[in-house]
C-alpha positions in Angstrom: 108.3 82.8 136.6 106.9 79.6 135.2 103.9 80.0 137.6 103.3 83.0 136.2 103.5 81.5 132.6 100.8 79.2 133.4 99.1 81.4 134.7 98.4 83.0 131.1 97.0 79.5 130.5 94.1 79.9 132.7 93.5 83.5 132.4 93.0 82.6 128.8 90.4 79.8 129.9 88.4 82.0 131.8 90.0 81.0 135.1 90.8 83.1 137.9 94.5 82.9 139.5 95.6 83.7 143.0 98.5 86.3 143.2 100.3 86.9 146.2 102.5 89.0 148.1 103.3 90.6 151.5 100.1 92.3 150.9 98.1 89.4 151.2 96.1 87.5 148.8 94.0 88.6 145.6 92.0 86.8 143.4 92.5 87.8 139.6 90.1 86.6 137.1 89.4 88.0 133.3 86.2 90.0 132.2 86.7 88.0 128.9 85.8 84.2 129.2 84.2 84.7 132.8 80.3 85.1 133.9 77.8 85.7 136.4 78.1 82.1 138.0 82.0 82.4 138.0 81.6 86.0 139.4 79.9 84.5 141.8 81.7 81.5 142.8 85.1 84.0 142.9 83.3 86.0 145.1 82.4 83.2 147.7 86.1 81.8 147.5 87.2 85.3 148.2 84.6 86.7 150.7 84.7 89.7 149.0 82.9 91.9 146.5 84.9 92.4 143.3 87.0 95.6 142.1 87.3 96.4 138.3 90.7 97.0 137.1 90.8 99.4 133.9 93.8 99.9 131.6 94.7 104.0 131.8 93.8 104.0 127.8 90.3 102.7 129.0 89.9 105.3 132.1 90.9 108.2 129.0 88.2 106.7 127.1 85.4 107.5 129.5 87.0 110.7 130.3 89.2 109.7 133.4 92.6 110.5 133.5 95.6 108.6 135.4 99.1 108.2 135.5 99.4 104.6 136.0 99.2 101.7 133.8 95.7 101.2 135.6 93.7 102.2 138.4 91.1 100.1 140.0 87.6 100.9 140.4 85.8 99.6 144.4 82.4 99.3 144.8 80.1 99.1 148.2 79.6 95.7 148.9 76.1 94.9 149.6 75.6 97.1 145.9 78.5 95.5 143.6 77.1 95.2 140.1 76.6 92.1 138.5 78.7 90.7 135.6 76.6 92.3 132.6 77.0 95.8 133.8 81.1 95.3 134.9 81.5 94.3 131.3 79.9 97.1 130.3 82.0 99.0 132.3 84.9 97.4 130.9 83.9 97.7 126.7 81.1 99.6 126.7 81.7 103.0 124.6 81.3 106.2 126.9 77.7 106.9 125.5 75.9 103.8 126.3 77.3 104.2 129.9 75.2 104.0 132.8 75.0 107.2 135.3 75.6 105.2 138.3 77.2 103.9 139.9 80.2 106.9 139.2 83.0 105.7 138.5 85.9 107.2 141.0 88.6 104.9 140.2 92.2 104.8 143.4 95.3 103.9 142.1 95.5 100.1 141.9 97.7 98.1 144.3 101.1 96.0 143.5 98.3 92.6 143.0 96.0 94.7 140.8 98.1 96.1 138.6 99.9 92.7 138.3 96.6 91.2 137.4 96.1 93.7 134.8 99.4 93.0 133.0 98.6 89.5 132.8 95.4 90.1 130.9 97.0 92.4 128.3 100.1 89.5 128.2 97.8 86.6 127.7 96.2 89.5 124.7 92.6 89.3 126.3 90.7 92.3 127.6 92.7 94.6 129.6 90.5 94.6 132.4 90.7 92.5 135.0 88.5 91.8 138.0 90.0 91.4 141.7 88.5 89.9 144.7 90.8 91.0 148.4 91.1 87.2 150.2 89.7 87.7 153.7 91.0 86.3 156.9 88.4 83.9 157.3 88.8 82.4 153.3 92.2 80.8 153.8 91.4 77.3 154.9 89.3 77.5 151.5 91.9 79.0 149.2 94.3 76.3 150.9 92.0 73.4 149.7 91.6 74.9 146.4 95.1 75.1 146.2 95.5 71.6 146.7 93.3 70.1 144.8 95.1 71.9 142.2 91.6 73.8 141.1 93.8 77.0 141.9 96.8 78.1 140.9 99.2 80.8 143.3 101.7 83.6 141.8 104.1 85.7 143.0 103.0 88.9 142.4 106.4 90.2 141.5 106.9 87.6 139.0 104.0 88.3 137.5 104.7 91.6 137.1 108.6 90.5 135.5 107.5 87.9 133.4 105.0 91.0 131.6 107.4 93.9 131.7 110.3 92.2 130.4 109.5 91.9 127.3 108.7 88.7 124.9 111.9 86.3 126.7 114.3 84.6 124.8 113.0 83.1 121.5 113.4 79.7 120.6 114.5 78.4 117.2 112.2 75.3 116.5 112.3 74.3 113.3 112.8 75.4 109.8 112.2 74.2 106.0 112.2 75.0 102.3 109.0 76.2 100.8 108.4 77.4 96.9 106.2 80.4 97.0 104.8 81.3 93.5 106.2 83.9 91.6 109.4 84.0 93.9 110.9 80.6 93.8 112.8 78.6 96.7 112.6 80.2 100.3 113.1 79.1 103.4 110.7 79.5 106.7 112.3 79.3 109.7 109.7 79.3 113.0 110.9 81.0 116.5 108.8 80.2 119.8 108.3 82.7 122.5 109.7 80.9 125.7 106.4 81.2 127.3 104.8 79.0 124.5 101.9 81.9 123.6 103.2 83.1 120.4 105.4 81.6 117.5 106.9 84.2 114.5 108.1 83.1 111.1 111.3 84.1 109.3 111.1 84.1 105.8 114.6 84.1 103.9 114.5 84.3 100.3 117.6 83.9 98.2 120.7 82.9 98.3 122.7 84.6 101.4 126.1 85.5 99.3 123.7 87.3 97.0 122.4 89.5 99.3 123.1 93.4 100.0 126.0 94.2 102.8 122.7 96.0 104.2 120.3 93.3 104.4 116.4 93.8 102.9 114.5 93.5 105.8 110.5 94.0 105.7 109.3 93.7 109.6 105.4 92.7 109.3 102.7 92.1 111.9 100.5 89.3 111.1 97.0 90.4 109.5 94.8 87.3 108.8 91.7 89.2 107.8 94.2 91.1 105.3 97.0 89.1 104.4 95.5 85.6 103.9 91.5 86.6 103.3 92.0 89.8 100.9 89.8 92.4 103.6 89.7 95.7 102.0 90.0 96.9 105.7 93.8 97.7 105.7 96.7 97.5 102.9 98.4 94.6 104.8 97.6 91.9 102.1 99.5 94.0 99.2 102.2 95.5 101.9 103.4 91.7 102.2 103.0 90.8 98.6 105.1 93.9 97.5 107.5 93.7 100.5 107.9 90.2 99.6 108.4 90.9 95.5 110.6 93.7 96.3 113.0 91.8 98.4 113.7 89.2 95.6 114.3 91.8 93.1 116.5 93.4 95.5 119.0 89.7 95.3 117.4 88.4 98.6 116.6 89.3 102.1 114.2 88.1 105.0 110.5 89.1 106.0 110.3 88.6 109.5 106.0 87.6 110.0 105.5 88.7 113.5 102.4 87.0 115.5 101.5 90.8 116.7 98.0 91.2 115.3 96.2 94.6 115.4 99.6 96.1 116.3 100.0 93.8 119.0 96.5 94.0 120.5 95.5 90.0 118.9 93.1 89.5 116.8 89.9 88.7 119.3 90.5 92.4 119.8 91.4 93.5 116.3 87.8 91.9 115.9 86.3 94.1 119.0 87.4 97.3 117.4 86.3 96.5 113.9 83.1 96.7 115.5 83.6 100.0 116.7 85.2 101.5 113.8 81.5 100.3 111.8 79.8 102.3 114.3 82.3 105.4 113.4 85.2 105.3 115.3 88.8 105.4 113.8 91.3 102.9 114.9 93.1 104.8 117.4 90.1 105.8 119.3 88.8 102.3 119.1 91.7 100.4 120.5 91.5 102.9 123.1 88.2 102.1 124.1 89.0 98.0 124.5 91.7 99.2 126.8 95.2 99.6 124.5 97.6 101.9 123.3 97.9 103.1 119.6 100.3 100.2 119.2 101.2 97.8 121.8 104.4 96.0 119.6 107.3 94.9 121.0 110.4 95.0 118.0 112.6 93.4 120.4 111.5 90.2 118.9 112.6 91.5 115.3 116.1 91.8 117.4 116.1 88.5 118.2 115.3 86.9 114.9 117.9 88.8 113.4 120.9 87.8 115.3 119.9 84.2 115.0 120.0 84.4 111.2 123.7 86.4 111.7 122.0 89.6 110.5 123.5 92.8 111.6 122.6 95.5 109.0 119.4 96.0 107.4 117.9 98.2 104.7 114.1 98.5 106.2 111.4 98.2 104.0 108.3 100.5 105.2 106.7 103.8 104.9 106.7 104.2 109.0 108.9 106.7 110.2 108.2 105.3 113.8 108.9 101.7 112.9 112.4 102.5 112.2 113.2 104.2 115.4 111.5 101.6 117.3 113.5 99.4 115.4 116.9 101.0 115.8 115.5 101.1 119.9 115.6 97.4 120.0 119.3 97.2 119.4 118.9 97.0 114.8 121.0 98.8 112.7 118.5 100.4 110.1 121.1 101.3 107.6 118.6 102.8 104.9 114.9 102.9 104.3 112.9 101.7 101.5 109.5 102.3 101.1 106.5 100.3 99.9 102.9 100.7 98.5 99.6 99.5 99.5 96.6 99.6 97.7 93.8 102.3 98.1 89.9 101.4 98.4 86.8 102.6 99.8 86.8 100.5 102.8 90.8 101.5 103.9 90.7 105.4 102.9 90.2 106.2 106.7 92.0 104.1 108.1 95.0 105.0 106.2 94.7 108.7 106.4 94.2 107.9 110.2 97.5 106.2 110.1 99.1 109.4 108.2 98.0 111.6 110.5 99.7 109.5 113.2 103.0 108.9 111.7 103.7 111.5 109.8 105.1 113.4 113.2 107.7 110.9 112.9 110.9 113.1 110.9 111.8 111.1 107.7 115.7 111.5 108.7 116.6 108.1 107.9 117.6 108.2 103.7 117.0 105.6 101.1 118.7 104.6 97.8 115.3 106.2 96.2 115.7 109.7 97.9 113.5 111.1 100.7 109.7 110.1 101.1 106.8 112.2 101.2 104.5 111.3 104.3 102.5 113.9 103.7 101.1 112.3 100.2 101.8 108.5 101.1 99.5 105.9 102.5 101.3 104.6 105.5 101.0 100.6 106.8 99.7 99.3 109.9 
């Protein structure tokens, strides 16, 4: 497992990894960070051409369907495309595609999909490119290997180490800090054992003030919105008002998840900005890069809270889906509250994008303030 850890370090310098298994070798590296002279360099070390691994959101995108998490896309050796035109294949919107070659993508095998599940870990691309080790390359990959140029993984714990989940948080450290308008809290920072991603639990008041059912707001990290003001989403206000509301409530905790763009990071919250300017919504776009409508993991939240010795929580949001996804992760969502954003030019779609997606979820879970109206509310990311 801690090979495979590190390997989310190199992936995320452009690197390829070697995963292994009874299979035989494959050489994984990233579409982002790579380029033509690493594409080719991986494809000497390998003695093979490379095969494109899509995410099944991507494949839906250019109209393929599969069942899989991904299915991998081979190409005729002597007629593999160069770097430019796999990218393309990998980000480019349907449109702008080129007509050849097709693409007729197999189901990918055990080291494929592995690699692919490392990319969307290590929040880069989903896409991955894989090279098949022949025969005659292993006196090469063996040097490589010892000059330490290369690293080897398991392919099933690669695959463990990104399907179970975010691993056992760490409490680091933890201080007081005055915010304005709210007097004293107090931050307390968790690290996710792997060392990617660290999450901030904000406690404010006094804990023998608080509700028996605890205040809880549950928010995903926005730097565009929450510390630059964009107009692009209602995140900025929702943690302002969450944040007001649970101190006029006698005290709770925010818990600041490092999930940007719903868990897609924010390199790729940045990709499908991009594509929403040329007319996209935020659904399709994400689906385009490769990810799901929302690729967050609550379990976290789960975590956090039993460290601070929380059981019950009144949850602050206007997402229906939020709190069974929540109440999935092991939380006892007592009670709902809901909060308000603020509407603009620049978030109008986006929101009513968001309505259209949550309001399927049934508003069964009853606040102090009566039931909500999804159907008229602007819904949070």
């Amino acid at each position: 497992m801690r090979q495979a850890e590190r390997a989310i370090f190199d992936l995320r310098r452009g690197m390829p990894v070697l995963l292994r298994d009874d299979a035989g070798d494959t050489l994984i590296a990233p579409i982002e960070g790579f380029g033509t002279a690493a594409l080719e360099e991986a494809r000497a070390l390998a003695g093979s051409a490379p095969a494109l691994v899509l995410s099944r959101h991507r494949l839906a995108s250019l109209g393929v369907d599969v069942s899989d998490v991904s299915a991998t896309q081979h190409f005729d050796s002597a007629q593999a495309p160069g770097f430019p035109l796999l990218t393309q294949f990998a980000l480019g919107r349907s449109s702008a595609m080129p007509k050849a070659p097709r693409l007729a993508p197999v189901p990918s095998s055990a080291a494929e999909r592995a690699g692919l599940l490392l990319m969307r870990h290590a929040q880069l691309v989903p896409a991955a490119l894989a090279f098949a080790v022949g025969a005659g390359q292993a006196d090469a990959v063996v040097q490589h290997l010892a000059e330490g140029s290369l690293l080897v993984v398991k392919v099933a714990s690669a695959i463990e180490l990104c399907e179970s989940g975010p691993g056992q948080l760490k409490r680091v450290s933890d201080a007081r800090v005055p915010l304005a308008n709210l007097g004293d809290s107090r931050f307390v920072l968790f690290r996710e054992e792997d060392g990617v991603r660290e999450h901030v639990a904000i406690v404010l008041g006094e804990r023998e003030n608080w509700a028996d059912a605890v205040p809880v707001r549950v928010h995903s990290s926005c730097l565009t919105g929450d510390i630059f003001g964009s107009q692009r989403c209602d995140c900025g206000a929702q943690l302002r008002n969450s944040l007001a509301a649970i101190c006029s409530m006698g005290g709770g905790v925010l818990l600041y998840l490092a999930q940007e763009g719903r868990g897609i990071g924010l390199a790729n919250k940045l990709r499908a900005y991009r594509l929403q300017d040329e007319g996209l919504d935020t659904i399709d776009a994400d689906q385009v890069i490769g990810f799901s409508k929302d690729e967050r993991d609550y379990r976290i939240a789960q975590q956090m809270l039993d460290d601070l010795g929380i059981q019950r929580i009144e949850l602050l949001t206007n997402n229906p889906e939020k709190v069974s996804a929540l109440r999935k992760a092991g939380i006892d969502v007592v009670s709902r509250r809901a909060l308000y954003g603020q509407l603009n030019d620049h978030n109008q779609h986006y929101l009513r994008t968001n309505r259209v997606l949550k309001i399927s979820g049934s508003p069964s879970v009853s606040s102090p303030l009566g039931k909500i109206d999804f159907e008229n509310r602007p819904l949070s990311p």
